[in-house]
N, C-alpha and C positions, 0 to 999 in steps of 0.2 A: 291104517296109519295115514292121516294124511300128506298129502302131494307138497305143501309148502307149510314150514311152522315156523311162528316168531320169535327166535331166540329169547330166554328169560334176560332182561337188561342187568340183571347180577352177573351173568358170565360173559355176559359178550366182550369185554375186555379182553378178557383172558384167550378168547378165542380165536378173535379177527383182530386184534389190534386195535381196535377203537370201538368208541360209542356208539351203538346203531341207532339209538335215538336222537343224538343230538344229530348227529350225519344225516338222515335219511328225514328227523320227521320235524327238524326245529333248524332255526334260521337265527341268524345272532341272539340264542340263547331264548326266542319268542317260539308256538308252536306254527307251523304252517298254517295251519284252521285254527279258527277260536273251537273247535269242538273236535280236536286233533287229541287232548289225552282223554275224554269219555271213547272216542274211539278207539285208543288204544285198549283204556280199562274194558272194554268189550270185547278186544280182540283176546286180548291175556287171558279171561276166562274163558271165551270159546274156543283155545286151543287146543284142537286136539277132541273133540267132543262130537262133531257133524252139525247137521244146519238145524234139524229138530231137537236136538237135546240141547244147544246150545242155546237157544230163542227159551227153555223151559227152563234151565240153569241158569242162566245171565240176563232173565229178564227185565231185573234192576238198571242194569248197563246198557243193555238196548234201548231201554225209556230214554234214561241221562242223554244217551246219544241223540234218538230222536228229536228230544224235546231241545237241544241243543242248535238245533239247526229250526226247526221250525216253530221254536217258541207258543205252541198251541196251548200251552198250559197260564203260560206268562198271560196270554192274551186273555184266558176267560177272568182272570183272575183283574186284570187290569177292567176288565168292560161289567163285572160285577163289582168292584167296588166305584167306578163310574154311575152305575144303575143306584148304589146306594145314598150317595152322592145327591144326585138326581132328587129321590126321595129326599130326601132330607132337606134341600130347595124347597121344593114345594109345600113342606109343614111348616117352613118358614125356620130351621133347626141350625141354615147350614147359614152364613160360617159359625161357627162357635164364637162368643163373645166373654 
């Protein structure tokens, strides 16, 4: 069993008297990070699971998160449609008329 787990946000009312998420992870209503609920959504499924099973379970979530932060995806996608771009100048195609 692990050492610290995230209360499910359905009960935590009930529990401690207030919202653990808004308290702990959001600021007038906005979250701390722009990449604060893919974080969460990551942590919620690897509750409770260990650090290998959770990386092979939640691998969805760990991307989101990832890519959330370091935009690696955004960026191929923005510099391959740039490349297409590109071509299409030089056949003389681009801008459309």
């Amino acid at each position: 069993m692990p050492l610290f787990t995230i209360p499910k946000w359905e009960w935590d009312k009930p529990l401690t008297g207030h919202n653990i998420r808004e308290k702990f992870f959001m600021q007038n209503g906005h979250p701390l990070s722009k990449c604060a609920d893919f974080e969460l959504d990551f942590l919620h499924c690897a509750d409770g699971l260990g650090r290998k099973r959770a990386l092979q379970e939640c691998n969805q979530e760990w991307e989101d998160f990832i890519e959330c932060g370091n935009n690696m995806k955004k960026s191929a996608r923005r510099a391959a449609i740039r490349e297409q771009r590109d071509k299409l100048v030089k056949e003389g195609k681009w801008p459309p008329k």
